[in-house]
Each structure stands twice: as structure tokens, then as C-alpha cells.
C-alpha positions in Angstrom: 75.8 -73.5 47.4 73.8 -77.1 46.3 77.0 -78.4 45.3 79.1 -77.1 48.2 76.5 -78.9 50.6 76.3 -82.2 47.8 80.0 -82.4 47.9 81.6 -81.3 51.0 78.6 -83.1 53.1 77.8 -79.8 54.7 74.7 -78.1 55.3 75.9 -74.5 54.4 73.0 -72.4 54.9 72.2 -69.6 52.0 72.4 -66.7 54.7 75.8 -67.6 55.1 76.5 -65.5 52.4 75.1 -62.1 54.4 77.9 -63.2 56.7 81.1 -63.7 54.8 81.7 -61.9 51.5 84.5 -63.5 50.0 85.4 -67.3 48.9 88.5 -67.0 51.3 86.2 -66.1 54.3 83.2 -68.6 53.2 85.6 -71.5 53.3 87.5 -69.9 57.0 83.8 -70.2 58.5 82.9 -73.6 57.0 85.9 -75.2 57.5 85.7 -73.6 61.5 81.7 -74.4 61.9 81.1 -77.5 60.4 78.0 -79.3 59.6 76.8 -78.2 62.9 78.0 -74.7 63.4 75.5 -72.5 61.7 73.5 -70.3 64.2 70.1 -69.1 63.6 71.1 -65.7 64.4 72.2 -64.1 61.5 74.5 -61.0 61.3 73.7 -59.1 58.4 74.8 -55.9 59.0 76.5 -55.4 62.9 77.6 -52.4 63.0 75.9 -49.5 64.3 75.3 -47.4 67.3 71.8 -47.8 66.8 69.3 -50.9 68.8 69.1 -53.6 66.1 66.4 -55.0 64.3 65.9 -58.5 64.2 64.0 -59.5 61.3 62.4 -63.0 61.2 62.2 -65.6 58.2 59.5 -66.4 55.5 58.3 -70.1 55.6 61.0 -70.7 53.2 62.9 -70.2 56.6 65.7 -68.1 54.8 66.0 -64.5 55.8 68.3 -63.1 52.2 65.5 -60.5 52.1 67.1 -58.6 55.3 70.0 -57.8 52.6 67.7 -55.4 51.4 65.7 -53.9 54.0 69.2 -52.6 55.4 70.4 -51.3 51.8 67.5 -48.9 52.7 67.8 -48.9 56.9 71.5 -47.3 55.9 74.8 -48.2 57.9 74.1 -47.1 61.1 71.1 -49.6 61.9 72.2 -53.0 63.3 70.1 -55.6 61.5 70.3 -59.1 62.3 68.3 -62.0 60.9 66.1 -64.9 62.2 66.9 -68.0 60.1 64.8 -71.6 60.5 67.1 -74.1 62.6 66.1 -76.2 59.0 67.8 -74.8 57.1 71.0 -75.8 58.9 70.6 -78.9 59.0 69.0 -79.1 62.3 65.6 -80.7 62.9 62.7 -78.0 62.2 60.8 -76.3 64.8 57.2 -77.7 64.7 55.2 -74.7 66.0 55.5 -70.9 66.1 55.8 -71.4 70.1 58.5 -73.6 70.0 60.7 -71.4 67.5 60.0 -68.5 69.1 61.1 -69.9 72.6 64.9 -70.8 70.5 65.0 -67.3 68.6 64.7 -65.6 71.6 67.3 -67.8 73.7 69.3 -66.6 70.2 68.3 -62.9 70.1 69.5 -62.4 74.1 73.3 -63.1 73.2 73.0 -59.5 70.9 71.0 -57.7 73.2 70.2 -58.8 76.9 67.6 -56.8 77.3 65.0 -54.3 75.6 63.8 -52.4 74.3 63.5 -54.8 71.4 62.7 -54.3 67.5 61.3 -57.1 66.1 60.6 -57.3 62.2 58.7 -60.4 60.7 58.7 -61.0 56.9 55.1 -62.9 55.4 55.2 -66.1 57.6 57.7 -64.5 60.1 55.3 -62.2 61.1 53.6 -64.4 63.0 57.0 -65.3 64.3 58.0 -61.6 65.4 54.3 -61.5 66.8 54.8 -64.4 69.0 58.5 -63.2 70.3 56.9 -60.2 71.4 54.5 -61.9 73.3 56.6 -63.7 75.3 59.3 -61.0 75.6 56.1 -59.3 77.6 55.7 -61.9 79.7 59.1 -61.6 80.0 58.6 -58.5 81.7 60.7 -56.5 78.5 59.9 -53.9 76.6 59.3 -54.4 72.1 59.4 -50.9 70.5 59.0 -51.5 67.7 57.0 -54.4 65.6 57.2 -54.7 61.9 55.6 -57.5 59.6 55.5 -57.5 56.0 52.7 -59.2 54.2 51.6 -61.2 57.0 48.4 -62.9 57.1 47.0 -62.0 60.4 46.7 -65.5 63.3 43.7 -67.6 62.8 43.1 -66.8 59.2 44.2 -69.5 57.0 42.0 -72.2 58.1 41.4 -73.9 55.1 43.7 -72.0 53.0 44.2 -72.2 50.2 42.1 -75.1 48.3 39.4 -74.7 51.2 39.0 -71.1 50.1 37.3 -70.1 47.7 38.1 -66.4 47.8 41.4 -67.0 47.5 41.3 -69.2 44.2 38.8 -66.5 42.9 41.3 -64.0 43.5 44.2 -66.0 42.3 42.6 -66.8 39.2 41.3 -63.2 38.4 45.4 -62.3 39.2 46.6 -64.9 36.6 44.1 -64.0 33.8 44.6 -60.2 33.7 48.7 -60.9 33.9 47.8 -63.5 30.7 45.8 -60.6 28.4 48.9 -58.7 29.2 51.9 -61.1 27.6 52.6 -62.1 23.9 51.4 -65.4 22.0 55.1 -67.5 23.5 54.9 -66.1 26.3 51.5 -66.5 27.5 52.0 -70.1 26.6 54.9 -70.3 29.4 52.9 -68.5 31.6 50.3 -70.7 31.5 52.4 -73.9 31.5 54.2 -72.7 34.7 50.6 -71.9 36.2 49.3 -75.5 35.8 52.7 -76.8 37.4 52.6 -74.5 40.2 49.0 -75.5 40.5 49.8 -78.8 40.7 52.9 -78.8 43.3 49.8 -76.6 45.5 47.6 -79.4 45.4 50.1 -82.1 46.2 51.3 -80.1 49.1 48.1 -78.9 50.4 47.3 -82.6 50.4 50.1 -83.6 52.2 50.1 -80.9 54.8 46.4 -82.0 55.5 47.1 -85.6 55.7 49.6 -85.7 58.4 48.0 -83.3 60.0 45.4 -85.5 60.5 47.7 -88.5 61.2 49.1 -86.2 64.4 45.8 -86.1 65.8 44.6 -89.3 65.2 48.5 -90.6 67.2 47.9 -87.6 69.8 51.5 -87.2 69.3 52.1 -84.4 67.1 55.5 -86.6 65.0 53.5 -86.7 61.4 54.9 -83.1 60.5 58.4 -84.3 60.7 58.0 -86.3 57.4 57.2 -82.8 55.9 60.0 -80.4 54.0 60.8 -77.1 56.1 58.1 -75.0 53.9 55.7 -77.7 54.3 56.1 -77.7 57.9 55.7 -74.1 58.2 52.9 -73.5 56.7 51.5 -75.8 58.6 52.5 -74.5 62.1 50.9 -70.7 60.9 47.5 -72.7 60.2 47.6 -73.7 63.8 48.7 -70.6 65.3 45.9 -69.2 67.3 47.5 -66.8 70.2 44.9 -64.8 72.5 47.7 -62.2 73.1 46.8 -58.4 72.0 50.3 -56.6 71.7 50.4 -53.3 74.0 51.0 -51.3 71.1 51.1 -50.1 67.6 51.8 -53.0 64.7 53.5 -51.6 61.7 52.2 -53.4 58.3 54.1 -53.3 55.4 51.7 -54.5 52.2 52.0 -55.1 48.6 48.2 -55.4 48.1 48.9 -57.1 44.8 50.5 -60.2 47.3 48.6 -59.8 50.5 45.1 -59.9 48.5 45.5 -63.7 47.9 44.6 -64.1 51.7 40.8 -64.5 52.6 41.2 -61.9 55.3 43.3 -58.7 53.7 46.3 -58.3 57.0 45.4 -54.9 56.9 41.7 -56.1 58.8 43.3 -59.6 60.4 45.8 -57.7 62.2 43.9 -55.2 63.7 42.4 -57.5 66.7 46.3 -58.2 67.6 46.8 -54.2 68.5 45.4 -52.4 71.2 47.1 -49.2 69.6 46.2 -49.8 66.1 47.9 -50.9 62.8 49.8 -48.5 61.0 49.7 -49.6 57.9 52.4 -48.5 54.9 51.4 -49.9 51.6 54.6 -50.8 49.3 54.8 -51.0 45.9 57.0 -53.6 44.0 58.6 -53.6 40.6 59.5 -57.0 38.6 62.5 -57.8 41.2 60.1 -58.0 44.0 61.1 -57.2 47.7 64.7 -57.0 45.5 63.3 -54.3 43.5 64.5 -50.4 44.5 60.6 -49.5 45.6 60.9 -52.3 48.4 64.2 -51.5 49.1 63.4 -47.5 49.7 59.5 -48.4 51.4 60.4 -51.3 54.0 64.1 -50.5 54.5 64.1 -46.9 54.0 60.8 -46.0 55.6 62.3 -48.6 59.0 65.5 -46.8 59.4 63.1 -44.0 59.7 60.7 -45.1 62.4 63.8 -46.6 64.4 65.9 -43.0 64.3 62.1 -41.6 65.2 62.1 -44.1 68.2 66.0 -43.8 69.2 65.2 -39.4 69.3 61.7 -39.4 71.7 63.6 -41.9 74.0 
């Protein structure tokens, strides 16, 4: 997909792929779209006589993981997915508000009206937390909200040099995976741990700096110069909402990811709920939310909860 972009001068989005499954197809859309064409709004599975889930990106602002919460969800739920306007090549939302007001405009051309199921994954929580807020004020009805490993508003000031919980934590994660691995391997391990490190720092320092360059120019421009990720992260580090959601929050964890946060979700996210946070813990094997257990946990246990939803109504 680098080298389509690189060569054809085309900012192809990696979701397209959820979209169109065949070479044939792939070049129809890009040929018919353009540089311009891609929406946010991603149809990953359409069909479906059930209300659809729209389930909203990661700071990387992709959203490939919907691929697999509907392998579990099964064929009969719609699932659409919330990409970043980024990764389109269209200039980057700067605040949670601001995308949230452009997903929605999005979301209304699939459904007009609610009730609404809204799914967030890590940073899209935050995301999906927001749309519901102004979907109330709205005057419309969200069913049904979903985040996965979502660190809860006003928690990651500081995060994560500033914390030292987190590093503690981090660093207590990386030695016990180290006493686990071989001689080579350990060595890698290690090697890609200082790098990683490293890249943390840099960016850290970054997203700090023009932070502080925005409020010093009262204008709020310095996070342009930032990449999408960058720029993310920095919007959830700002996000403070006073909303509390007139309902239940489901929380999908992996408590071997979430604990890196200073705040576990499972505590952050329980001033955000005036019914309470259900909260499903899910475990992972080495593919990740790829793996079968996520697949089965998030998808699987979704599909449930929306069928649940679809029979009391």
C-alpha cells in the first residue's frame, strides 16, 4: 500500500482494504475516488438486518481491528468503521470535539437517527465517549457504548515520562517478558526496548513542546507540525468533558495492556457512567486483538449484547 501511495501519488488509506477485496476492485475505487475520495466512514461489513455498530479508531487513526471484532459479531451485525480524516490525506482533526463533530456528520448518512451503537477502540474510546455526548444533546438515543482499553478522560496528564507509575509498571512488564526468552533473543528484546524507549522520549518531547508553543501563540497551530499519532495523543491529554453518559459503559480490558495507565479504565471510567461500567476482561494470545481470544471476547461477546438489545426493544 506505501508503494501504491509513493507511486501513483495517492493517499490510499489501509481500511481500503476492508472495503474492496480484490486487485480489480481496489484499483475500480482508486481510480473512481482519487486522492480525495476516501471517506471516514468505513464499511466493513454492511450487510445485516441488525442496527450497526460504529466502531472508532486507535490514535494510529486506522480502524483494521473492526476486521475482527465482526469475525466474532457474525454476518448479521452491520459494523462500520470510524477512520482519522489523516489518514486520507486530509488535514488531522486537532481535538476529540472537533472529530467527533465530522464522524457524526459521517455516521448520519448510515443511520439518521438512533438508537445508536457506538464502539471506541484504546484512544477511540474517548472518541465514541464524546459522539455520545453530543448525540444527547442531540436529543438521540446511544444504546449501546463499547470501549476497549480506554484510558478513562483526564487521566494522562503527564503520561507517560511524567508518570512514574507507569514506567514502574512498564519496566516490571519488560523484565519478567526478558527472564522468560533465550540468550539471542533476550538480546533483541532488549535492543528493540531501548529503541522504542528512545522514539517515546523524542515524541513525548515533541508533543510537549508544541504544546507549549500553542499556548504561548494562543492559537492552537503548533500541533499541525505533529504526525497523525502524535497529534492524537495529544488531543486525549486535553480531553476533559464534564458529561456523565445516561447509562451503562461496556469495558473491554486486557489488564496486561490497560495496566500501563496510571489510573486502571476499569476505576477512570467509572465517574463517566451514571449506570455503571460493565466491565469484560479479555484475554489475548501472541496475535493480539488478531488473536482468536479477542476475536471470540470483543466480537463475539458484542454480537451478543447487540441481539440482547435488538430482543428487549
Amino acid at each position: 500500500m506505501a508503494l501504491v501511495n509513493e507511486e501513483l501519488h495517492m493517499n490510499v488509506p489501509l481500511s481500503s482494504l476492508l472495503e474492496v477485496r480484490t486487485i480489480e476492485d481496489m484499483a475500480k475505487a482508486m481510480r473512481g475516488q482519487g486522492a480525495e475520495g476516501w471517506s471516514s466512514l468505513v464499511a466493513v461489513q454492511p450487510k445485516g438486518a441488525r442496527p450497526p455498530l460504529f466502531c472508532m479508531h486507535s490514535h494510529t487513526g486506522d480502524v483494521l481491528y473492526c476486521e475482527y471484532i465482526s469475525q466474532g459479531a457474525g454476518p448479521e451485525q452491520p459494523i462500520y468503521g470510524m477512520q482519522a480524516q489523516g489518514v486520507t490525506g486530509k488535514p488531522a482533526h486537532q481535538s476529540i470535539e472537533e472529530m467527533s463533530i465530522h464522524y457524526l456528520k459521517e455516521l448520519r448518512k448510515t443511520q439518521a437517527h438512533g438508537p445508536y451503537h457506538l464502539f471506541g477502540f484504546c484512544f477511540g474510546g474517548m472518541v465514541a465517549f464524546e459522539m455520545a455526548r453530543q448525540l444527547r444533546e442531540q436529543g438521540e438515543d446511544v444504546a449501546f457504548l463499547g470501549i476497549y482499553n480506554s484510558p478513562a478522560p483526564g487521566t494522562l496528564k503527564g503520561w507517560p515520562l511524567g508518570q512514574i507509575t507507569y514506567l514502574k509498571r512498564r519496566a516490571e512488564d519488560e523484565w519478567r517478558r526478558l527472564k522468560g526468552m533465550a540468550g539471542k533473543q533476550k538480546a533483541a528484546h532488549l535492543l528493540r526496548n531501548i529503541r522504542n524507549f528512545g522514539l517515546l522520549v523524542r515524541r513525548t518531547a515533541v508533543i510537549e513542546g508544541v504544546e507549549v508553543l500553542s499556548k504561548m501563540r494562543k492559537n492552537g497551530n503548533g500541533a499541525r507540525r505533529l504526525t497523525l499519532e502524535a497529534i492524537n495523543i495529544a488531543a486525549a491529554k486535553r480531553f476533559e468533558p464534564k458529561f456523565i453518559f445516561p447509562g451503562k459503559i461496556t469495558l473491554f480490558v486486557s489488564s496486561e495492556v490497560a495496566r500501563v495507565y496510571p489510573i486502571p479504565p476499569t476505576e477512570g471510567w467509572k465517574a463517566f457512567a451514571s449506570k455503571g461500567v460493565e466491565v469484560i476482561e479479555v484475554p489475548l494470545d501472541d496475535k493480539g486483538w488478531r488473536g482468536t481470544p479477542f476475536v471470540q471476547t470483543v466480537g463475539g461477546r458484542i454480537g451478543d449484547l447487540l441481539r440482547s438489545a435488538e430482543v428487549s426493544r
